[in-house]
C-alpha positions as semicolon CSV with decimal commas, in nm:
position;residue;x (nm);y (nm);z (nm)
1;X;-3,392;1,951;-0,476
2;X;-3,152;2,034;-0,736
3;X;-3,003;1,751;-0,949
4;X;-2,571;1,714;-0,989
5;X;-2,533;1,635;-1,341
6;X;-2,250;1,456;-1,426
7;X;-2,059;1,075;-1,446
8;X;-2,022;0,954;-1,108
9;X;-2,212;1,244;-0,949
10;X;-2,561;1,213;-1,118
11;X;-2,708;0,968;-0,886
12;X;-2,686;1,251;-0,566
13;X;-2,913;1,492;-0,459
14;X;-2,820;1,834;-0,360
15;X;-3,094;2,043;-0,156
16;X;-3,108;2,412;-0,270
17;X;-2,908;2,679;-0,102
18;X;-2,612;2,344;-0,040
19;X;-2,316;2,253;-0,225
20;X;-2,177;1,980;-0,285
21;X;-1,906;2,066;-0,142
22;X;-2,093;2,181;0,219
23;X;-2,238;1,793;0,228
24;X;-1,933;1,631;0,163
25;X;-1,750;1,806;0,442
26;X;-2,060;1,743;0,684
27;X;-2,036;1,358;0,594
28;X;-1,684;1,374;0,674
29;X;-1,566;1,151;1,006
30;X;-1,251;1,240;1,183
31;X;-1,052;0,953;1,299
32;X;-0,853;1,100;1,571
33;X;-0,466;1,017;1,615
34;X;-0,391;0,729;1,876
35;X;-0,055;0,782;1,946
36;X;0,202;1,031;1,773
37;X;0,460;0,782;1,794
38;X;0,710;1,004;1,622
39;X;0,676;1,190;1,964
40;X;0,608;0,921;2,185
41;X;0,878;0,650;2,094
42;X;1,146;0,881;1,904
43;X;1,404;0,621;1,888
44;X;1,177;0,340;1,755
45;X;1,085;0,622;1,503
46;X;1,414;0,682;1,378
47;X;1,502;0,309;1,396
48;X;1,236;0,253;1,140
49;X;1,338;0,511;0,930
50;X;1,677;0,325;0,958
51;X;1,522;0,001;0,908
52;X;1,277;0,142;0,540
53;X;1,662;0,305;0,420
54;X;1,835;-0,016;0,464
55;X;1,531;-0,167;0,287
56;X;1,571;0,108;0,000
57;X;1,951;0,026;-0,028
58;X;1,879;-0,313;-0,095
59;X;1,629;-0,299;-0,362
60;X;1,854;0,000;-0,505
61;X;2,175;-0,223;-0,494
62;X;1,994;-0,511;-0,684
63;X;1,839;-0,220;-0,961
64;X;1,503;-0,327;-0,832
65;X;1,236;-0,211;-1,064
66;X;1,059;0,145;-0,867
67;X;0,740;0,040;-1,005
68;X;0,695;-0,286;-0,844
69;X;0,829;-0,186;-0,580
70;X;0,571;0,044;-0,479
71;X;0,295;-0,230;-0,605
72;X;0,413;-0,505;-0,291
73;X;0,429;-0,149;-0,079
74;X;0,047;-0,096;-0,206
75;X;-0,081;-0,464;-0,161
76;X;0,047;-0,541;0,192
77;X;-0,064;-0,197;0,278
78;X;-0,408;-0,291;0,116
79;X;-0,433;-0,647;0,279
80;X;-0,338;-0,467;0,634
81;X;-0,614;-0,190;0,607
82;X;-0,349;0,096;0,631
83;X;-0,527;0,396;0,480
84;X;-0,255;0,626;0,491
85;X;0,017;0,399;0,299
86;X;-0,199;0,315;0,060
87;X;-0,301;0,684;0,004
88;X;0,070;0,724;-0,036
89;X;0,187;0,442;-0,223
90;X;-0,071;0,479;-0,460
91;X;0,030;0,816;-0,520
92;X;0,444;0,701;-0,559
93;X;0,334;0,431;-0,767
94;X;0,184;0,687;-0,997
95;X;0,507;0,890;-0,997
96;X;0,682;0,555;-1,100
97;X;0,468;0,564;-1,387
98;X;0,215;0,307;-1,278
99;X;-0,104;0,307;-1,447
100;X;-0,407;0,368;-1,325
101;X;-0,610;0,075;-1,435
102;X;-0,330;-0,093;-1,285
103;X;-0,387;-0,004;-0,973
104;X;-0,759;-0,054;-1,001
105;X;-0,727;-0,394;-1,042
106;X;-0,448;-0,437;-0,758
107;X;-0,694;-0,578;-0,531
108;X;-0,783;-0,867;-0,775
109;X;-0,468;-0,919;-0,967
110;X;-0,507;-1,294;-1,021
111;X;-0,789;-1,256;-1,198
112;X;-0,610;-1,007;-1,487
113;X;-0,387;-1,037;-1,728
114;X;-0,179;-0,718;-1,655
115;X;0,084;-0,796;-1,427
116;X;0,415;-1,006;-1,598
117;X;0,469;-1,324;-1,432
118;X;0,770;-1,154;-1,174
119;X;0,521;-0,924;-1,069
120;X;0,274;-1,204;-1,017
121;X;0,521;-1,420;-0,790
122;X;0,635;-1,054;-0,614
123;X;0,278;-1,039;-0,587
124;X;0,240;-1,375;-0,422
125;X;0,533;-1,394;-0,175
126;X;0,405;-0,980;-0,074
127;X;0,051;-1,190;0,042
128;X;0,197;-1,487;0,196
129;X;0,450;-1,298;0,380
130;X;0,239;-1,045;0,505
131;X;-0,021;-1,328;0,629
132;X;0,259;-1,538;0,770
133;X;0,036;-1,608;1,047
134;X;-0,209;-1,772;0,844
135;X;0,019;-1,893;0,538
136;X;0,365;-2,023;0,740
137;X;0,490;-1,932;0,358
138;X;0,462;-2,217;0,155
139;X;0,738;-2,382;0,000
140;X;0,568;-2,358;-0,342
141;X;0,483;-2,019;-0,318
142;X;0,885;-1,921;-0,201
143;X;0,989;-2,125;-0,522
144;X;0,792;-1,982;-0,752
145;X;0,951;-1,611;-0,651
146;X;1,281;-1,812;-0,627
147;X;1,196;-1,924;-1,047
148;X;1,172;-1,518;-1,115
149;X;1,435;-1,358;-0,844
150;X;1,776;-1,417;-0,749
151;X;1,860;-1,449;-0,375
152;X;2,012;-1,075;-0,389
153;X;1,643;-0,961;-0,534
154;X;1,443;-1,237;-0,276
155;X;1,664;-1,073;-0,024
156;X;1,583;-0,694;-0,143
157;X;1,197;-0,842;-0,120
158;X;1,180;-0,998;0,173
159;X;1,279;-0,672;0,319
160;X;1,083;-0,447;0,150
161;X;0,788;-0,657;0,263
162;X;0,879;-0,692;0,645
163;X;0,944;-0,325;0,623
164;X;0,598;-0,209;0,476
165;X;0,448;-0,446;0,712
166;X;0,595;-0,309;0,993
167;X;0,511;0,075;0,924
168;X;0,167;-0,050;0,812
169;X;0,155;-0,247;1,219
170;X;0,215;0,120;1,331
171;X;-0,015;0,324;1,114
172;X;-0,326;0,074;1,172
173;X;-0,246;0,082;1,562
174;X;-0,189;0,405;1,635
175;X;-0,382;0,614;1,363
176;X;-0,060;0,805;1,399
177;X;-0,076;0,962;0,985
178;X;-0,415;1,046;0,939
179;X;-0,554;1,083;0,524
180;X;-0,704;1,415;0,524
């Protein structure tokens, strides 16, 4: 067996005569497409599409910051299990200019020192909100985003996180936008 040298690689084994490149494609699953709901409910499509520009207006009318934005897109998206938005939000937060290690740490941001206390109570409110079910939204944790936003910018939130819950209800259900 040959040996890949190299950071992350060095710990797998490549028989001879395979690449890499050969295994990794092998050990690739498909997950197969549910429902094309673009196809199968076209108006409920294009109402959502509606529904993430009114979203975008309202963040844009109350100059809210790109970058965060696409870090409460990224954590609901994480905390909901929707591959494909956070494939893509990860990859818009990098166009914002979000950094890497950053986004690394996403997962566990109350245990680093690298997001600014708005980001932290954005943060808070995007995990509360999107486990409603489970968190009824505390009063504490809607004041403490209330301390940070105005009611313009907690209005431009709110929807931004009902919004990227919603699209994240539809990718998880219907495996509609496969990650390839």
């Amino acid at each position: 067996m040959a040996h890949v040298l190299g950071n992350e690689l060095d710990h797998i084994h490549v028989p001879r005569g395979r690449s890499l490149e050969a295994m990794t494609n092998e050990a690739t699953t498909q997950i197969p497409v549910r429902l094309d709901v673009d196809r199968h409910a076209p108006a409920f499509s294009a109402a959502m599409s509606r529904l993430d520009g009114a979203a975008t207006k309202e963040l844009d009318r109350v100059g809210f910051d790109a970058r965060l934005r696409e870090l409460v897109r990224l954590r609901a998206s994480q905390l909901n299990g929707c591959a494909y938005c956070v494939n893509m939000h990860t990859n818009d937060a990098r166009a914002a200019g979000e950094r890497d290690q950053r986004l690394a740490l996403l997962p566990v941001w109350p245990e680093t020192a690298l997001f600014d206390a708005r980001e932290r109570a954005a943060l808070r409110l995007t995990e509360s909100v999107t486990r409603c079910a489970q968190t009824h939204v505390p009063e504490a944790e809607w004041e403490a985003a209330a301390e940070h936003f105005s009611p313009d910018e907690l209005g431009a939130l709110v929807s931004l996180i009902v919004t990227i819950n919603a699209w994240n209800a539809i990718g998880v259900s219907t495996r509609a936008w496969p990650v390839e």
